[in-house]
C-alpha positions as a Markdown table, in Angstrom:
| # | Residue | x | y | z |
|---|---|---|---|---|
| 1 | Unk | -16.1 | 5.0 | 31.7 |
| 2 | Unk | -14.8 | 6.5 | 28.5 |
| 3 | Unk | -13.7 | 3.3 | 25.9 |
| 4 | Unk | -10.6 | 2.3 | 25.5 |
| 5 | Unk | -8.9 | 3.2 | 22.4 |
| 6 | Unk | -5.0 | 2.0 | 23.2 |
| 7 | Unk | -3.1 | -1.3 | 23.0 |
| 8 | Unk | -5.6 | -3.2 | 24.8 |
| 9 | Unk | -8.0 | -2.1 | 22.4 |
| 10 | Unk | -6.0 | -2.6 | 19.0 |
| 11 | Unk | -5.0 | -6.1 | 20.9 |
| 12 | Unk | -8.7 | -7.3 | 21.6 |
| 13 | Unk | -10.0 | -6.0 | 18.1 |
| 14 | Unk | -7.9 | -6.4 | 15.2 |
| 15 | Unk | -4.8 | -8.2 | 16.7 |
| 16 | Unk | -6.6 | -10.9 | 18.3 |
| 17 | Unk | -8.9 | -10.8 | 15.2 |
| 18 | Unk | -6.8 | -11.8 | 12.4 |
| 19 | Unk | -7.5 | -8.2 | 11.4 |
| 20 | Unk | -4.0 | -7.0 | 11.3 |
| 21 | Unk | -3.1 | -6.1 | 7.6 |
| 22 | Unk | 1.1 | -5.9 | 8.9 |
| 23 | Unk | 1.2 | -2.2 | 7.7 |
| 24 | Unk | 3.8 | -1.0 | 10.5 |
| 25 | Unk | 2.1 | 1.8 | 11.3 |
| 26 | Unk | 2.1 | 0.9 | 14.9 |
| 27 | Unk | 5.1 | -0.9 | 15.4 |
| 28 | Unk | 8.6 | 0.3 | 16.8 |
| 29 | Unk | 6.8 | 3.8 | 18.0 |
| 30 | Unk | 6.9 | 3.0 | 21.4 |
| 31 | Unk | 8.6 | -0.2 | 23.7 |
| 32 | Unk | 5.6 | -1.9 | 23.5 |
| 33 | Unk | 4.8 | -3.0 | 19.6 |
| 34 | Unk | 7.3 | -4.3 | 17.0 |
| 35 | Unk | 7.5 | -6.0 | 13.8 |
| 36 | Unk | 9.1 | -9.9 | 14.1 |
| 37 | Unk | 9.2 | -12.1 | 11.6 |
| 38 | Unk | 6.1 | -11.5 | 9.3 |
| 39 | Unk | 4.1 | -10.3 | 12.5 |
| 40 | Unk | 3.1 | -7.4 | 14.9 |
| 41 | Unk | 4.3 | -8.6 | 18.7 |
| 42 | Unk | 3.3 | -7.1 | 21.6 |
| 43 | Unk | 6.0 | -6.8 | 24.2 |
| 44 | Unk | 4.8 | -5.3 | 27.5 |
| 45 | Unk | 1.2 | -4.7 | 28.7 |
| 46 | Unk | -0.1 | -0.7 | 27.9 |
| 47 | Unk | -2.8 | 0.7 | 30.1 |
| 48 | Unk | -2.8 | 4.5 | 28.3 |
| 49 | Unk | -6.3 | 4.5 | 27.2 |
| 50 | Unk | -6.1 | 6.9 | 24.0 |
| 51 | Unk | -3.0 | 5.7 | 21.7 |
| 52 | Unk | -1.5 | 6.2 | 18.1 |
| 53 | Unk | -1.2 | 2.5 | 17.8 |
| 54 | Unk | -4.7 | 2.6 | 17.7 |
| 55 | Unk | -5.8 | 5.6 | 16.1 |
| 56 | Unk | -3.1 | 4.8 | 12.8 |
| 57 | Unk | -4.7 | 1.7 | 12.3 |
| 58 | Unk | -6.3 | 1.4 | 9.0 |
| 59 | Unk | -8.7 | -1.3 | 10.7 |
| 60 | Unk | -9.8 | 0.9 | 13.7 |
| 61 | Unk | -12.7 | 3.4 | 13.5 |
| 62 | Unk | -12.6 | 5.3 | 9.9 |
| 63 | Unk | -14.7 | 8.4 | 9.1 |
| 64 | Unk | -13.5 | 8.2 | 5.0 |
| 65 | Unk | -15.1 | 11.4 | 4.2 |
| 66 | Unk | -13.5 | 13.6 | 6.8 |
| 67 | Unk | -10.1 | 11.9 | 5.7 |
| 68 | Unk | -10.7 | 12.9 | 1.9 |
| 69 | Unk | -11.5 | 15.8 | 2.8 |
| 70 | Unk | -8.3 | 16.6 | 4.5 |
| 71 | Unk | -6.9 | 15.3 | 2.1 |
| 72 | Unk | -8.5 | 16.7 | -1.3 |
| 73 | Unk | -10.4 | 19.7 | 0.2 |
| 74 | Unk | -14.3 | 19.6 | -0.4 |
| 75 | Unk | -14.1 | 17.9 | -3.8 |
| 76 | Unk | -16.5 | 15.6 | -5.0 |
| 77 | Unk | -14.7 | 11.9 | -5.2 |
| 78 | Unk | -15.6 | 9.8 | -7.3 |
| 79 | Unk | -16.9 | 6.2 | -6.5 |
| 80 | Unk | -14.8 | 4.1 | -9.1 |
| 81 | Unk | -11.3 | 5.4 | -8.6 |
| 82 | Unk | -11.5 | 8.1 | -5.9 |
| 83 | Unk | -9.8 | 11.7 | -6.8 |
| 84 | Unk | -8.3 | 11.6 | -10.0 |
| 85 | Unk | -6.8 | 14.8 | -11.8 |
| 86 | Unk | -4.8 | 12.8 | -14.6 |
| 87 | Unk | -4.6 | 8.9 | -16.0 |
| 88 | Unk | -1.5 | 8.1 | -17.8 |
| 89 | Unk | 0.8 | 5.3 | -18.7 |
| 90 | Unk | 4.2 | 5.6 | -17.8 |
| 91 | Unk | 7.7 | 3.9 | -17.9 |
| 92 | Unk | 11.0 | 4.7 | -16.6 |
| 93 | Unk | 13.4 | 5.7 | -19.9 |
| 94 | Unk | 16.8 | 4.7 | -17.6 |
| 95 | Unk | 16.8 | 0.8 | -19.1 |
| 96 | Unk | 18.6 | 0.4 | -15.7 |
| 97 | Unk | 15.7 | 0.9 | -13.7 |
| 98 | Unk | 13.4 | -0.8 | -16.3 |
| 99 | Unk | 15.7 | -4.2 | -15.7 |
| 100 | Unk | 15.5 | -3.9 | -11.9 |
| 101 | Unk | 11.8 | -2.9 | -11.0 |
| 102 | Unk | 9.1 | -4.8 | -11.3 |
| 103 | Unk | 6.9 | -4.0 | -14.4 |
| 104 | Unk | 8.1 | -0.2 | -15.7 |
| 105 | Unk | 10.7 | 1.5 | -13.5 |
| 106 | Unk | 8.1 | 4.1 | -12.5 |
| 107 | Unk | 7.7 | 4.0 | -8.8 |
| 108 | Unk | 11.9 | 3.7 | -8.4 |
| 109 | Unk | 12.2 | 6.5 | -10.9 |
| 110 | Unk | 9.7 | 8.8 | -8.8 |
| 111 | Unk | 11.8 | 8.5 | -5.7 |
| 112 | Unk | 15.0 | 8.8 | -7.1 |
| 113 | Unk | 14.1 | 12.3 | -8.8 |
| 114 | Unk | 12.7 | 13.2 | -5.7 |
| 115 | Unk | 15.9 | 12.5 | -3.3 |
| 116 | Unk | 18.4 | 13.7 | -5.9 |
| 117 | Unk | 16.3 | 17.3 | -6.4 |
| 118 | Unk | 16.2 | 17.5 | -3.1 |
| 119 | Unk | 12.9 | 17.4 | -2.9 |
| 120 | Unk | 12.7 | 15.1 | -0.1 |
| 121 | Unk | 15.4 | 13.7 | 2.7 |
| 122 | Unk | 14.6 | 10.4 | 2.8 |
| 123 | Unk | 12.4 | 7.9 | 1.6 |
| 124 | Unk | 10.7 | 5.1 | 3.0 |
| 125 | Unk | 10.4 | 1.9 | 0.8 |
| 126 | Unk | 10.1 | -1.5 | 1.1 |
| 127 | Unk | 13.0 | -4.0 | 0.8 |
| 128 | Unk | 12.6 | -7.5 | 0.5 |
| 129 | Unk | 15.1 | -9.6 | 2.8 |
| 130 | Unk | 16.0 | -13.2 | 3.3 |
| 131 | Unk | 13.1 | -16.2 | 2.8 |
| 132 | Unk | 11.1 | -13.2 | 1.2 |
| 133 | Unk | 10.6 | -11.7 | 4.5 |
| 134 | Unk | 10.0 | -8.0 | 3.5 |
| 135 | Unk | 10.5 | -4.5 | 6.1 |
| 136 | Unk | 10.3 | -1.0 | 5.6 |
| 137 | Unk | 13.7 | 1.0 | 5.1 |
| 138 | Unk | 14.3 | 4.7 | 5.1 |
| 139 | Unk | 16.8 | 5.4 | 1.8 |
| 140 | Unk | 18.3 | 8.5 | 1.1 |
| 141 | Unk | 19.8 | 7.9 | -2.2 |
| 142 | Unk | 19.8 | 6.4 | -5.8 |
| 143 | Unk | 21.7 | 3.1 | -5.4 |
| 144 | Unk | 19.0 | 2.4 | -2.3 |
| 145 | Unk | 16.0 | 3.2 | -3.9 |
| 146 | Unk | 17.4 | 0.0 | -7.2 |
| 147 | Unk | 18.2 | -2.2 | -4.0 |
| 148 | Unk | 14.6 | -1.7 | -3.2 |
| 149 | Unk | 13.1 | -2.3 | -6.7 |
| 150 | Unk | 10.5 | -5.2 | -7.3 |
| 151 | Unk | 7.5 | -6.7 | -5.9 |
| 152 | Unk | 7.2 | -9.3 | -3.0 |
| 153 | Unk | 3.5 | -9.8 | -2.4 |
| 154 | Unk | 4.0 | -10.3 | 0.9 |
| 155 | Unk | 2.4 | -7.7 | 3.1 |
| 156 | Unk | 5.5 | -5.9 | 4.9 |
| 157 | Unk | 5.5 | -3.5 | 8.2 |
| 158 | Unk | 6.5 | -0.9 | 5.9 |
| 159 | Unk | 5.8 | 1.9 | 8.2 |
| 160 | Unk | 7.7 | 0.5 | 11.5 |
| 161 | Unk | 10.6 | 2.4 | 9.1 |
| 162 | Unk | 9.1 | 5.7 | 9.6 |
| 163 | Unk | 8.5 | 5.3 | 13.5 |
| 164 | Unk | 11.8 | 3.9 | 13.7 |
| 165 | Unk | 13.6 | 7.1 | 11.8 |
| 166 | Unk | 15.6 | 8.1 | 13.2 |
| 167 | Unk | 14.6 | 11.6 | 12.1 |
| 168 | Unk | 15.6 | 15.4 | 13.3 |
| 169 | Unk | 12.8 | 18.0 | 12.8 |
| 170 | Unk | 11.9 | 19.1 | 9.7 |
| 171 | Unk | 12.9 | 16.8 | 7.7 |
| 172 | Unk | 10.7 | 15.9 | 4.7 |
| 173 | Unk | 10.0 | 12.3 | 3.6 |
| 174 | Unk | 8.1 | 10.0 | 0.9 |
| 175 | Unk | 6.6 | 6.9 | 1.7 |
| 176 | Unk | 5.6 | 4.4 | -1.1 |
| 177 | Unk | 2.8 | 2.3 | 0.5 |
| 178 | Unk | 0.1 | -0.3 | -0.4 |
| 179 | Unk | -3.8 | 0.9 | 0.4 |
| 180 | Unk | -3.3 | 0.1 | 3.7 |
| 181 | Unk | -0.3 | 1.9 | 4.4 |
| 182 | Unk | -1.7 | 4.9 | 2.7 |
| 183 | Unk | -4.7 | 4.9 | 4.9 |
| 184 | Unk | -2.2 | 4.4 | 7.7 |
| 185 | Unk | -0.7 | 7.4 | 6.6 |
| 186 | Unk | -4.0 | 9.7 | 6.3 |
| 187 | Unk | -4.5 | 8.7 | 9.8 |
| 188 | Unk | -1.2 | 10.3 | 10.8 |
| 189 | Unk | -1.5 | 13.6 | 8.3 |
| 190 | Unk | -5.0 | 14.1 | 10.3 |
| 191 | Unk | -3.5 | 13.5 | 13.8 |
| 192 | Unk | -3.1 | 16.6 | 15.6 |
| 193 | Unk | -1.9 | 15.3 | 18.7 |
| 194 | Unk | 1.6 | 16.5 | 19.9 |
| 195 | Unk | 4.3 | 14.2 | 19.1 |
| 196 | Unk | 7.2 | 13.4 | 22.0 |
| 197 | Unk | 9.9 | 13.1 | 20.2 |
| 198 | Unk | 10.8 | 14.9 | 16.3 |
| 199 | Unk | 8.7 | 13.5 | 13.4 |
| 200 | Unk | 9.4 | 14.0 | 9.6 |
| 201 | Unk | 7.1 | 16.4 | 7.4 |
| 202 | Unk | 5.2 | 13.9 | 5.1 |
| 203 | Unk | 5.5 | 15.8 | 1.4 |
| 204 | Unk | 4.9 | 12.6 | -1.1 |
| 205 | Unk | 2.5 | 9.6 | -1.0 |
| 206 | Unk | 3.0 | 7.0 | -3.6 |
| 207 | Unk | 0.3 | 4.4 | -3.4 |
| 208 | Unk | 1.0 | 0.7 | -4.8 |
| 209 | Unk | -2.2 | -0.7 | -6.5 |
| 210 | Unk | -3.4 | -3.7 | -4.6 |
| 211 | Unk | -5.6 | -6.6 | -4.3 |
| 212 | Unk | -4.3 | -8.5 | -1.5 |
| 213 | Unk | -1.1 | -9.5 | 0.8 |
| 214 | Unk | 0.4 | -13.0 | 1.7 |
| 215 | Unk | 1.0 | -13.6 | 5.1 |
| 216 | Unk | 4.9 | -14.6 | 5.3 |
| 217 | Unk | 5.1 | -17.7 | 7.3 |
| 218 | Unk | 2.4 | -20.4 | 5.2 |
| 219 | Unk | 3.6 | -19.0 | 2.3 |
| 220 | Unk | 7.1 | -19.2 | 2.4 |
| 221 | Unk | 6.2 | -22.7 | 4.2 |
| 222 | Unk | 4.4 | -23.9 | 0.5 |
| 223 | Unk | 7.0 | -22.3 | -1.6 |
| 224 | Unk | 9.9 | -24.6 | 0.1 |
| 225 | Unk | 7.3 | -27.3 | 0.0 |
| 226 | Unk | 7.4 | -26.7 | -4.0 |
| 227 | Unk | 11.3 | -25.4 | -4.6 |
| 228 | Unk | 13.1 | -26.7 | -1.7 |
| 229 | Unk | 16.4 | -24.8 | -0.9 |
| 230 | Unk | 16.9 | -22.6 | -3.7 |
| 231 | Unk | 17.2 | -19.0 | -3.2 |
| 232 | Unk | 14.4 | -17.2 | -5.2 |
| 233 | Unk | 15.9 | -14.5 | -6.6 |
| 234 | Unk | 12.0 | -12.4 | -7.6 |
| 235 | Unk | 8.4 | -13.3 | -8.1 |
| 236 | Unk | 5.5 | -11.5 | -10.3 |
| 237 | Unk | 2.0 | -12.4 | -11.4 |
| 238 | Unk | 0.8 | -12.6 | -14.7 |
| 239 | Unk | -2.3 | -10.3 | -15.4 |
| 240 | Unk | -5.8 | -12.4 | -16.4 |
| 241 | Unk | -7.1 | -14.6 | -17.8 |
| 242 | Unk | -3.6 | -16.0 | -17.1 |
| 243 | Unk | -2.8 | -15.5 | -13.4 |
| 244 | Unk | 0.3 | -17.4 | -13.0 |
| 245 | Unk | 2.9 | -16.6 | -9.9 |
| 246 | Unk | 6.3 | -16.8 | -11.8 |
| 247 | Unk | 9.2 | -17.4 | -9.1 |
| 248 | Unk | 12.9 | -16.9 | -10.7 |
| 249 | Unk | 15.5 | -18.9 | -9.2 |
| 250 | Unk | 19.0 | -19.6 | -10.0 |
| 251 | Unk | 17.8 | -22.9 | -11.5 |
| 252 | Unk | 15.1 | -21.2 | -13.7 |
| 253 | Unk | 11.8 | -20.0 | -13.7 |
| 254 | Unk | 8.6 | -21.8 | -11.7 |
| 255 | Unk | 5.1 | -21.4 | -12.8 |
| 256 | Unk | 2.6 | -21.5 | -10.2 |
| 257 | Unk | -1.0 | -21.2 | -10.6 |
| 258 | Unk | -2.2 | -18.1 | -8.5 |
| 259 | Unk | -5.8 | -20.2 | -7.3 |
| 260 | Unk | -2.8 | -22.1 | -5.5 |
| 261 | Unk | -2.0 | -19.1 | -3.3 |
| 262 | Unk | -5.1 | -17.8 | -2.4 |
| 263 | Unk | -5.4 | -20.0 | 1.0 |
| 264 | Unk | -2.4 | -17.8 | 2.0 |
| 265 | Unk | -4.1 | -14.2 | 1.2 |
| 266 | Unk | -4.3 | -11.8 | 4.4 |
| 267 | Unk | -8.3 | -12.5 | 6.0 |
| 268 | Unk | -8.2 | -9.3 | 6.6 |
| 269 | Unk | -7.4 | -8.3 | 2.5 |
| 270 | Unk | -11.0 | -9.0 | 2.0 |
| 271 | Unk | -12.3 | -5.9 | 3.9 |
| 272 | Unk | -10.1 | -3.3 | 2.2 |
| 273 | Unk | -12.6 | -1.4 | -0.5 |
| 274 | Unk | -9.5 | 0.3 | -1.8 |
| 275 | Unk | -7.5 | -1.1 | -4.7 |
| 276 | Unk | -5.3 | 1.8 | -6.4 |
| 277 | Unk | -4.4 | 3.3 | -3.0 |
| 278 | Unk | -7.0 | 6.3 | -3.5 |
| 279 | Unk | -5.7 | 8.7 | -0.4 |
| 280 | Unk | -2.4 | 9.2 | -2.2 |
| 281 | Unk | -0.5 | 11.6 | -4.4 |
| 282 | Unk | 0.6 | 9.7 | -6.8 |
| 283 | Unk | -1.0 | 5.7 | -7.6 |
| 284 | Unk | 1.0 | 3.3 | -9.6 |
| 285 | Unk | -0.2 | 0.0 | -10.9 |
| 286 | Unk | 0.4 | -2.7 | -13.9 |
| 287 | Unk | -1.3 | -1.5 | -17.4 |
| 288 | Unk | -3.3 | -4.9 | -18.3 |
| 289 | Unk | -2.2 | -6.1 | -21.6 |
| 290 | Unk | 0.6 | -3.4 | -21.5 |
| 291 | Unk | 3.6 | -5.2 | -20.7 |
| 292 | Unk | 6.4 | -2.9 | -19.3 |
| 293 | Unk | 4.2 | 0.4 | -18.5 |
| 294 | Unk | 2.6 | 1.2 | -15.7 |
| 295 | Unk | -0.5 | 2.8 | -14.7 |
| 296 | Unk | -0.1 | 6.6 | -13.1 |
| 297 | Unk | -3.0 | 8.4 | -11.3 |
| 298 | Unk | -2.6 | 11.8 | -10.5 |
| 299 | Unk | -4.3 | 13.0 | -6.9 |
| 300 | Unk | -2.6 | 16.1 | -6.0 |
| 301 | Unk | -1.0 | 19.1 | -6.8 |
| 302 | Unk | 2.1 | 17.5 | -5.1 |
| 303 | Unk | 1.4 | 14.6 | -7.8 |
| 304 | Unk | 1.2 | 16.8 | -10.7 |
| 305 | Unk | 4.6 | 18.6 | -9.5 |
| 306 | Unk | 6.8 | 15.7 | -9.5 |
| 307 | Unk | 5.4 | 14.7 | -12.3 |
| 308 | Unk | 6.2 | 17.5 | -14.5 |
| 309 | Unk | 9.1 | 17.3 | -12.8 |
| 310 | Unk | 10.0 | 13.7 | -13.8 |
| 311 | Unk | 9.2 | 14.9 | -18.0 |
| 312 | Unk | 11.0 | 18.2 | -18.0 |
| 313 | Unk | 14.2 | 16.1 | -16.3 |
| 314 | Unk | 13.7 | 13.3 | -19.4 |
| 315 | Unk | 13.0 | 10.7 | -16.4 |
| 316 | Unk | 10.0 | 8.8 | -17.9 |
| 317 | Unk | 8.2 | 8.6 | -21.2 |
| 318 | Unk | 4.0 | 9.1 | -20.6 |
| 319 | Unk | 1.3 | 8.9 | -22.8 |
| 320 | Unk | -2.5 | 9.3 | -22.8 |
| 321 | Unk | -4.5 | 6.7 | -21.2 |
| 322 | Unk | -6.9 | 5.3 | -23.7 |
| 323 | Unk | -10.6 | 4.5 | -22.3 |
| 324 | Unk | -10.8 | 0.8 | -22.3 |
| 325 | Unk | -7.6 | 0.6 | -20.0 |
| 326 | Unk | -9.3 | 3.4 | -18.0 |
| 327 | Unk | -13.0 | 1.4 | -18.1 |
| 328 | Unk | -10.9 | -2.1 | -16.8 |
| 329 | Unk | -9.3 | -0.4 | -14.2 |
| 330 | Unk | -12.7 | 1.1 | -12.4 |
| 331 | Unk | -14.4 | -2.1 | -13.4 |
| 332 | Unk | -11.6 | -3.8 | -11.5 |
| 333 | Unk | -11.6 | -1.1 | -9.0 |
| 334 | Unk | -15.2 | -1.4 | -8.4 |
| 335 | Unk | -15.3 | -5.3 | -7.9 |
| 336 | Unk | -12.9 | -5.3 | -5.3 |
| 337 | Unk | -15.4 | -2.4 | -3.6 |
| 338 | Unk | -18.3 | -4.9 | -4.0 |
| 339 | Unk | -16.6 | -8.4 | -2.4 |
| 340 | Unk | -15.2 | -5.8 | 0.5 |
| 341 | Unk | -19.0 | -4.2 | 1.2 |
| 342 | Unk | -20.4 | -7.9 | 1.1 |
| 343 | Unk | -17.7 | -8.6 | 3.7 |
| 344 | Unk | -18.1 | -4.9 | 6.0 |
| 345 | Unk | -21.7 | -6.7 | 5.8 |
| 346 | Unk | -21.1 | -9.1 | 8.1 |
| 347 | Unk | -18.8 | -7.5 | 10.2 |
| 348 | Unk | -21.9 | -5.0 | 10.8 |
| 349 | Unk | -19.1 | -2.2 | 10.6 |
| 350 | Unk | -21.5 | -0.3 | 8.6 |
| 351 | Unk | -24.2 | -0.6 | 10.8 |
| 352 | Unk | -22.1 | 0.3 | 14.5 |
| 353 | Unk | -20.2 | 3.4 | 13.1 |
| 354 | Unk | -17.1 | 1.4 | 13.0 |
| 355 | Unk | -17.0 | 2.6 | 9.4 |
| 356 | Unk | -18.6 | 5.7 | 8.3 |
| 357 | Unk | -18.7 | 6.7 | 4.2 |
| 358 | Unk | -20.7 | 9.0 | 2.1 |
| 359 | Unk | -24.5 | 9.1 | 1.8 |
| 360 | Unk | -25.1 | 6.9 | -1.2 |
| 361 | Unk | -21.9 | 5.2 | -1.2 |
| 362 | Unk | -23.6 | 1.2 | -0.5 |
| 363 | Unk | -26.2 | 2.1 | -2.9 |
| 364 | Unk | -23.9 | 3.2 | -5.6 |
| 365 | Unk | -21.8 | -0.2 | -5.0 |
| 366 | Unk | -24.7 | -2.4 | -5.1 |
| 367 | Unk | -25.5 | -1.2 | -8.3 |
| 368 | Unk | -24.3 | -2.9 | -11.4 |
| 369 | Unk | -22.9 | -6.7 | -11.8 |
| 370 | Unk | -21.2 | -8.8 | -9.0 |
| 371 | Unk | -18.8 | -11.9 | -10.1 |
| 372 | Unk | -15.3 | -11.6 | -11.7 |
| 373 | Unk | -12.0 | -12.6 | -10.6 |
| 374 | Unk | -10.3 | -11.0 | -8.0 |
């Protein structure tokens, strides 16, 4: 009897696992899965035996070289960073933006050219709502791409917005998405199954650089524990040696030592090899040291587009990337690689076929120094 590779499956193996990372890729696509309250709920019982549930997963089987190469053609990737074709620092030049994103305006900036050249219909982002609970939402315009600015660092079933739609056929969206989601994402681009109902051409990827998630219920527990009542009105992390979570209330600013946190991280952060969301078309991150610009990596041609796009409109101010912000990035890159393959170790997913990479790939990891700070 062939295995099962439905609900029942993506129940018994990464739901009733802890290995959920609360993407949304496989919520609100059919009555059975949806996204409640900082979790994925199943709602009926589901005996199809082959699903999308299951195949969108970014924990489920993965073949990573056939998805890159989908994705990038038959390129060589690279180990540290995966497919780069440009490294630049970037900031929004619309103070506006600046004031309401979280480090350089860049992401919100992005999407905005994109809806307003028409490039795209709609865009799916991720809003954060009340007691920091966070969900996906499809925006189709300027003022809803600000509303969506800033980070929450809880993980957010961003992509239950894109199965929700609703959509009519043809139309073309974005997606900004942590690693995860990206993944997610690949999954779908690669699916050639026939859809029941219309589905939106995915044009632009924006990947979110990431090390990890908080899951929404002991964290928001801890910050009430530590602020009480008071509405907390944004949250952002200080880059190291510092590490401090600053929350901004109404009553001022609260410094929280990010070792305090960690007890609230994802489990299932600690398999994901992927830090700068390396299956996109365009990555975004902090610059470390940099206050106010953000890193860009350049994938794709679709990357490179909107890119020149975004100069020859006067959107954002770039420059080079020197080498020592490039070197800490792949060294930061390639530690987060290391502590996932220690942890894909014990799993055995590299041993069952569960997870299947290029020839080399462990070896190359193993090489150099362990240690650092996540």
């Amino acid at each position: 009897m062939d295995q099962n590779r439905g609900l029942k499956a993506l129940e018994s193996l990464v739901l009733g696992q802890g290995l959920c990372t609360m993407c949304g890729a496989c919520a609100h696509m059919c009555p059975y899965l949806v996204a409640f309250n900082g979790r994925i709920v199943k709602l009926h019982d589901c005996d199809l035996a082959q699903g999308r549930c299951y195949a969108y997963c970014p924990r489920t089987e993965l073949d990573l070289p056939a998805l890159q190469r989908e994705r990038f053609g038959s390129v060589q990737v690279p180990l540290e960073l995966g497919v780069v074709r440009a490294m630049l620092m970037a900031r929004a030049r619309d103070p506006q933006l600046r004031e309401r994103a979280q480090t350089a305006g860049v992401v919100s900036a992005l999407v905005a050219l994109a809806l307003e050249e028409k490039l795209v219909d709609a865009a799916i982002l991720t809003q954060r709502g009340r007691d920091l609970l966070p969900s996906g939402r499809k925006v189709t315009s300027r003022e809803e791409v600000l509303q969506c600015a800033g980070s929450s660092y809880v993980a957010s079933p961003t992509l239950a917005a894109l199965n929700r739609g609703p959509w009519t056929a043809g139309e073309r969206v974005a997606v900004v998405g942590l690693p995860c989601q990206v993944l997610a994402l690949a999954k779908i681009r690669a699916d050639l199954r026939d859809r029941t109902r219309p589905a939106p051409e995915l044009v632009m990827t924006i990947g979110l650089f990431c090390t990890w998630a908080l899951s929404h219920a002991p964290f928001l527990a801890f910050l009430r524990g530590r602020l009480g009542s008071e509405p907390i009105l944004g949250m952002d992390i200080s880059p190291p040696p510092e590490r401090i979570l600053r929350v901004r209330t109404r009553q001022g600013t609260r410094d929280i030592p990010v070792d305090e946190i960690r007890g609230f991280i994802q489990p299932t952060c600690s398999l994901c090899a992927d830090m700068t969301s390396e299956l996109a078309d365009v990555s975004v991150g902090t610059v470390e040291g940099e206050p106010g610009w953000n890193t860009l990596i350049l994938r794709t041609q679709a990357g490179e587009s909107l890119l020149e796009r975004a100069k020859d409109k006067g959107i954002l101010e770039v420059k080079e990337m020197d080498q020592e912000h490039a070197a800490n990035l792949a060294q930061a890159s390639m530690l987060k690689k290391r502590r996932a393959l220690a942890r894909l170790r014990e799993t055995g997913a590299l041993d069952n076929g569960h997870l299947v990479v290029e020839p080399g790939w462990v070896e190359r990891l193993i090489q150099g120094n362990e240690g650092g700070e996540l």
